[in-house]
C-alpha positions as CSV (number, residue, x, y, z in Angstrom):
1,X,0.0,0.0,0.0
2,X,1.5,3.5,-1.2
3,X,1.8,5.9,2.0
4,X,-0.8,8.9,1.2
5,X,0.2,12.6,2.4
6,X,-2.6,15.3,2.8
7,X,-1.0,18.8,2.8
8,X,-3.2,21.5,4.2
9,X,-2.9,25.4,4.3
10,X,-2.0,26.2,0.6
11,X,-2.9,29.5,-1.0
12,X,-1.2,30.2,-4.1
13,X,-0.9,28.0,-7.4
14,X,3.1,27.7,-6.9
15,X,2.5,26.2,-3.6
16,X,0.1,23.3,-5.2
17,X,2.2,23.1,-7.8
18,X,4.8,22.0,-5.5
19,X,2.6,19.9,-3.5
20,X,1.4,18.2,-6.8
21,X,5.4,17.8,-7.6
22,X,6.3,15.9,-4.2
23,X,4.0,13.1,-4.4
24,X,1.3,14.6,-1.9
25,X,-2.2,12.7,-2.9
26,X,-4.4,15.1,-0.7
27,X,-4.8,18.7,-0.9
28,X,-6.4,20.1,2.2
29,X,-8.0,23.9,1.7
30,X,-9.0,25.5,4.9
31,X,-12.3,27.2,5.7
32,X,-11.8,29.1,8.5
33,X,-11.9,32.8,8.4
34,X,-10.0,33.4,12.0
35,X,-6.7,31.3,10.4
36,X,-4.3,32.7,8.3
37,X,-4.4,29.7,6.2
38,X,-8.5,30.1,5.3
39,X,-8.8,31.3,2.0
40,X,-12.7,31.4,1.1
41,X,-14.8,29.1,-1.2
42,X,-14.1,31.5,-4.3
43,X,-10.2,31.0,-4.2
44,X,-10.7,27.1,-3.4
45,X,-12.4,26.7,-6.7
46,X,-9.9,28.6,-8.6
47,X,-7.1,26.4,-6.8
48,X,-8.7,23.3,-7.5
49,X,-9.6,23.5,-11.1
50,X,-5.3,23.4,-11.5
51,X,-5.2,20.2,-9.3
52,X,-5.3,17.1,-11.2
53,X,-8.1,14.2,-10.7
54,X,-5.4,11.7,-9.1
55,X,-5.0,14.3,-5.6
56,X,-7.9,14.6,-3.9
57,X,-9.2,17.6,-2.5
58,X,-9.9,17.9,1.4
59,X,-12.0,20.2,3.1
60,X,-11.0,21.4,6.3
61,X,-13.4,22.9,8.8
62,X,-13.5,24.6,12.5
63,X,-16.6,23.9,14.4
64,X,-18.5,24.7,11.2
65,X,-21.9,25.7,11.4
66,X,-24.7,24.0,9.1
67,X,-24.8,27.0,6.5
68,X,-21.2,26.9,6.3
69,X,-21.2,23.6,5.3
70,X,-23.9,24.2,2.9
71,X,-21.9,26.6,1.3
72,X,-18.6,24.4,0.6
73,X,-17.5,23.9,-2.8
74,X,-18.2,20.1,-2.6
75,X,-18.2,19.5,-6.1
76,X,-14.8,19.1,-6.5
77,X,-13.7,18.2,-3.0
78,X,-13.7,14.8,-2.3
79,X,-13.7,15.0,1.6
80,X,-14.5,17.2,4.5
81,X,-12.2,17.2,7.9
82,X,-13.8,18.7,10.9
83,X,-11.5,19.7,13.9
């Protein structure tokens, strides 16, 4: 069994690019506005049209409400983390 890594927090295309480039299979985007790392359902969907279909794309929420949830861009995420 291959090992899988998840890498969370990334914001800019060079950073996913680089990601993409070291093997991780997961690409966590974070949803929540008081981290520096959040960056907003509009900027995930831009980010993940440029991630091919072989990574999977990981939600990753704070005590999210419902709405929030509602909201995600789950069409092209393929999982949701909840901490």
């Amino acid at each position: 069994m291959p090992l899988e890594t998840k890498i969370c927090g990334l914001s800019t295309p060079e950073t996913i690019d680089a990601a993409i480039k070291g093997g991780a299979s997961h690409i966590g985007f974070v949803f929540f506005p008081p981290s520096p790392r959040d960056i907003g359902f509009d900027r995930a969907r831009e980010l993940a049209a440029r991630i091919p279909d072989h990574v999977r794309r990981v939600g990753v929420f704070v005590d999210p409400c419902n709405a929030l949830i509602d909201q995600a861009p789950t069409h092209r995420l393929v999982a949701l983390r909840y901490s």
